[in-house]
C-alpha positions in Angstrom: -24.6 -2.4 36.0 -25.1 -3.1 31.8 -23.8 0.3 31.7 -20.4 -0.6 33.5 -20.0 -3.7 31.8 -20.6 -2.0 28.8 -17.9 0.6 29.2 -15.4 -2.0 30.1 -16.2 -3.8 27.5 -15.8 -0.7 25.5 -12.2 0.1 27.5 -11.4 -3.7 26.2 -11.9 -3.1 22.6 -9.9 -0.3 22.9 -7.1 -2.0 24.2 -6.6 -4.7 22.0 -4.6 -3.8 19.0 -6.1 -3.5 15.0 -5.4 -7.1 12.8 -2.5 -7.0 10.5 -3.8 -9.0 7.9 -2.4 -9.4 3.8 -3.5 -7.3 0.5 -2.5 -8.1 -2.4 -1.7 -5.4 -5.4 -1.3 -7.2 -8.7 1.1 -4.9 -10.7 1.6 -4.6 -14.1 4.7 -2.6 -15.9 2.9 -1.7 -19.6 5.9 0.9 -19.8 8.4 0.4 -22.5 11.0 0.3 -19.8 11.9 -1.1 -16.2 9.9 0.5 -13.3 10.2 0.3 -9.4 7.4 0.6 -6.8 7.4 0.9 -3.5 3.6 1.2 -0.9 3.2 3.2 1.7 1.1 4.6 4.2 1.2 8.4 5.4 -0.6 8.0 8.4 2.0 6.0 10.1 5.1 6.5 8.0 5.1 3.0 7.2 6.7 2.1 4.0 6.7 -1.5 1.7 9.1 -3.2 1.1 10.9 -0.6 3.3 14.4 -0.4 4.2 15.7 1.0 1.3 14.2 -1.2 -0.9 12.1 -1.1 -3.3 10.4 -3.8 -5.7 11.7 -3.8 -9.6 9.6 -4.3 -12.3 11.1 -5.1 -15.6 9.8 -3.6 -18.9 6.4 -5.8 -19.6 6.5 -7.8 -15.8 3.5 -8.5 -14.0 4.0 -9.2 -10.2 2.3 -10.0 -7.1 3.4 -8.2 -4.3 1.4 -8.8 -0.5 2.0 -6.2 1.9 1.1 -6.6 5.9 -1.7 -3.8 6.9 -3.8 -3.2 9.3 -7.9 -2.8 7.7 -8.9 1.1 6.8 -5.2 1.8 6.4 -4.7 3.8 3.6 -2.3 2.2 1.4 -0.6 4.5 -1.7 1.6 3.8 -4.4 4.3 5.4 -5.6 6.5 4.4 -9.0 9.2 5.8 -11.1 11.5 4.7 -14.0 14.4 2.8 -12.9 17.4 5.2 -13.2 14.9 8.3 -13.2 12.6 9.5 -11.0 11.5 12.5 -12.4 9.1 9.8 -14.3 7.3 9.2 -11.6 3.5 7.8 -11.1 1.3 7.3 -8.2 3.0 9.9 -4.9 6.0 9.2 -6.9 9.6 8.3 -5.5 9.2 11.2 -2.4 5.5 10.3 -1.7 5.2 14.2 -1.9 2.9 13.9 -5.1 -1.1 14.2 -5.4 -2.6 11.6 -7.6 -6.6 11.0 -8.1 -6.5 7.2 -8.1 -2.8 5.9 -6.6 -4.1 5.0 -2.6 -6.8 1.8 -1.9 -8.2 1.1 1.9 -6.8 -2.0 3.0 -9.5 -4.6 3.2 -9.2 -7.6 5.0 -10.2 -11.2 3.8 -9.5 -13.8 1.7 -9.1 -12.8 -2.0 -8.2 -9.2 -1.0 -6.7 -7.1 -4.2 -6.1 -4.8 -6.0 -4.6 -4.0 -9.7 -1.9 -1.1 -10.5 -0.7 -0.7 -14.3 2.0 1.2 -14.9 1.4 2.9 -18.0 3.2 5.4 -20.2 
């Protein structure tokens, strides 16, 4: 009997979908020029902002940018100079580059971040 309810409740779990919850990535352009960045996660495809878009940076900006994921996604960045993206950091503007240090797990909770600087 435990052992039936146990693999329902296992069956259950399954079911029920993975919470979307916010990260944060604190970016900071300390390239002498304008950069864009965009997130994304190979697993699934998914990309931030996504459609097309991508989020500017302007030479010495700072910005906050919240992205929907789902906890344990693996989240990567990639960036290029604006107008050239064979500067690239991060996966870069194909997400078809390796980097060392350019992907965090998403973690839920409150307070949830993490810091990119662009750097030349």
């Amino acid at each position: 009997m435990i052992r039936g309810f146990l693999l329902a409740l296992a069956i259950l779990a399954a079911a029920i979908p993975a919470k979307a919850d916010v990260m944060t990535f604190f970016v900071m352009n300390r390239a002498p020029y304008g950069v864009v960045i965009e997130f994304s996660d190979a697993a699934s495809g998914k990309v931030w902002p996504g459609g097309e878009r991508i989020y500017l940076l302007e030479k010495g900006e700072s910005k906050s940018v919240a992205i929907d994921c789902t906890g344990g996604v693996r989240i990567c960045y990639g960036a290029w100079r604006n107008g050239d993206d064979g500067t690239a950091w991060g996966v870069g503007p194909d997400r078809d580059r390796e980097c060392r240090d350019c992907c965090r797990i998403c973690a839920l909770g409150p307070g949830k971040g993490e810091t990119i600087e662009i750097e030349p």
